[in-house]
N, C-alpha and C positions, 0 to 999 in steps of 0.2 A: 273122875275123868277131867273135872274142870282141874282140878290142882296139876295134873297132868299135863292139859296145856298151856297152863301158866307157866310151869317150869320148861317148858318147851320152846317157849313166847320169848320167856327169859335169857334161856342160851341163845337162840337166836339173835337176839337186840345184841344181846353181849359180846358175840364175832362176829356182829356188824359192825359195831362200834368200834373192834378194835379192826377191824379193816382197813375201817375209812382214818382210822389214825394211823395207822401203818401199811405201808405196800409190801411191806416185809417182814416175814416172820424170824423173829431172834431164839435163843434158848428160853424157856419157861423160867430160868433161874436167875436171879440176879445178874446184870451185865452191862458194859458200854458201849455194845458195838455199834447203838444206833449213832455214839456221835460221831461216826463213820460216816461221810456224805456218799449216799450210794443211791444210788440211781439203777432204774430200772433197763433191761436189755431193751436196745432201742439204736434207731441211727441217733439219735442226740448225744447218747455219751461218746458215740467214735468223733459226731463231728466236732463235740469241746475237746477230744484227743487232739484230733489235727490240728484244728485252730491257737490248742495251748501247747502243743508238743510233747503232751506227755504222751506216756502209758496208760493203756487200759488195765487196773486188778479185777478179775476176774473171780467171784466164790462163788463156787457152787453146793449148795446145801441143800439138805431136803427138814422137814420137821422133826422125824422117828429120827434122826441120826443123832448116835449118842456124841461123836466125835468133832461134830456140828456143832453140838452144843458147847463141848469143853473147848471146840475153840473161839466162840460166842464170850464167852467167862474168862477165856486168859487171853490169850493172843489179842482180836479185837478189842479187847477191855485193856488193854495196856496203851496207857498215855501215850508212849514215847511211840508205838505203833501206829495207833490213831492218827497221831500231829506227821510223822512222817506220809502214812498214805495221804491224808487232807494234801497236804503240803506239793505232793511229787505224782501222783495218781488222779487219773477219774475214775472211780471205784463204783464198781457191778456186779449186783446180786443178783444171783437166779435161781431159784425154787426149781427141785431137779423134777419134780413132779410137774409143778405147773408149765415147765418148758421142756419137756424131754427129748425134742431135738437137738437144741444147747448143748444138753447134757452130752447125748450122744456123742456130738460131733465137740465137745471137750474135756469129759470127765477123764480124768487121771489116772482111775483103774478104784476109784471109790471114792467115798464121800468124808468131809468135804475137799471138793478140787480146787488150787489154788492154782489161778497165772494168771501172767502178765503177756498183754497182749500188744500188738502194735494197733496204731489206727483204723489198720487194714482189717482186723482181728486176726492175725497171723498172731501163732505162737512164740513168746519169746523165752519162755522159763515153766516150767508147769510142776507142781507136788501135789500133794495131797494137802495132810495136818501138819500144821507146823509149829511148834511150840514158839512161847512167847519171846523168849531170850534168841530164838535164831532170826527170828520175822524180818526186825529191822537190818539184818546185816542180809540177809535174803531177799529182799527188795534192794539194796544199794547195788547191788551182782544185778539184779535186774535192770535197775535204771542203766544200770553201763551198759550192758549188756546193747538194749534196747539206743542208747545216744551211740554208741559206736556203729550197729547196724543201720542207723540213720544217716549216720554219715559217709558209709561206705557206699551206701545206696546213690546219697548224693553227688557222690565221685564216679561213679563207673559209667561210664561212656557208651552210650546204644549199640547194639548190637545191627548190622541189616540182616534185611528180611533174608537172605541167602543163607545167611550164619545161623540164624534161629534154631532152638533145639541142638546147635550143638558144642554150645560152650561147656567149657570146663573149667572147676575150681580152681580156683587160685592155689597157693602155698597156703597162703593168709586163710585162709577161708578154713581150708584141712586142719591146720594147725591148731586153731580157736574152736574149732567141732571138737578136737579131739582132745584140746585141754578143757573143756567143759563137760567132756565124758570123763573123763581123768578125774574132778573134783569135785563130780557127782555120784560117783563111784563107793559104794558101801562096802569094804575090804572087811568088815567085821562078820558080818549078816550079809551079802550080796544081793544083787540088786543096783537101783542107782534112788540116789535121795536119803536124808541120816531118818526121816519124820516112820511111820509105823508105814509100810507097805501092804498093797491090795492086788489081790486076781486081778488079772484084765482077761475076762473071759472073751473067748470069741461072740459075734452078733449075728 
C-alpha cells in the first residue's frame, strides 16, 4: 500500500512539475514547438495584436490528438517556421479540452485548427494540419491577406445611421471572396484546403 502511494506521490510531483514549467502541452515526442512564443487565450495577446499590428495564430490542439502531435514534430519544429511566426505573429494556443468554448466557436472541423486571426479575433484564414513545406508560404497569404483587410477597413468611409444594415459589397470585396475560394479549392479530392480534411458535424 505504501509503495502504492508513493508511486502515486510520484506522478503527481511529476505533472506538477511539469505544469508549472509549461502552460502548454506539446507532443510526448521530441520537438521544437516550444520555441514558438505562445502565449496563452487572454485579452493580452489581442491587445500586443493591436498595439504591434500583427495577426493573431491561432492552434488549437488537444493532448490524444495524433495529428497534434505530428504537427508539434514537423511544422512547429521547422526553424524557418518558428523565426517566421516569432517574427510576424502573436501566436496562441489552446488546449481544446481545457477551453472548449474556443474550440467551439473556432475549430475547423477537427483537430489541430490552424488561423489567423485579426485583433478583433475575427477570422482571417482558417485549416486544419498543415505540413511543414506549405506553413511558411500559408502564413505569407495570411499576413496579406490580414494587411490588405487593414487597410481597406482604414479606407472606407462611415456609413449613417439611416444606411445601416444595408450596404452592399463592393466589386472588390466579391472578387477577393471569390478568388480565395478559387485557391482554396481542392480539384483533386474536393473540399477546400490541400492539408487532410475533417467532418464538421452539426452541434
Amino acid at each position: 500500500m505504501r509503495k502504492f502511494a508513493a508511486a502515486i506521490l510520484t506522478i503527481f510531483f511529476f505533472f506538477s512539475q511539469t505544469s508549472l514549467a509549461s502552460d502548454f502541452r506539446f507532443s510526448p515526442r521530441p520537438n521544437k514547438a516550444a520555441l514558438i512564443h505562445w502565449q496563452q487565450w487572454g485579452a493580452g495577446p489581442f491587445s500586443d495584436a493591436k498595439r504591434l499590428q500583427r495577426p493573431v495564430l491561432l492552434a488549437l490542439s488537444a493532448v490524444w490528438c495524433h495529428w497534434c502531435h505530428v504537427m508539434d514534430e514537423t511544422t512547429y519544429s521547422d526553424m524557418d517556421v518558428i523565426a517566421y511566426i516569432n517574427e510576424n505573429f502573436i501566436p496562441v494556443r489552446v488546449d481544446a479540452d481545457m477551453r472548449p468554448d474556443i474550440d467551439g466557436l473556432y475549430n475547423q472541423g477537427g483537430w489541430p485548427s490552424t488561423l489567423v486571426l485579426t485583433p478583433e479575433g475575427d477570422i482571417v484564414i482558417g485549416s486544419t494540419y498543415i505540413l511543414p513545406e506549405d506553413m511558411v508560404s500559408w502564413l505569407k497569404k495570411a499576413v496579406a491577406a490580414y494587411r490588405s483587410d487593414s487597410r481597406g477597413n482604414g479606407e472606407k468611409k462611415e456609413k449613417s445611421p439611416e444606411h445601416a444594415g444595408q450596404a452592399k459589397p463592393e466589386k472588390a470585396d466579391l472578387k477577393r471572396t471569390v478568388d480565395t475560394l478559387r485557391s482554396a479549392f481542392d480539384r483533386q479530392h474536393g473540399g477546400f484546403g490541400m492539408a487532410q480534411k475533417f467532418p464538421n458535424p452539426r452541434r
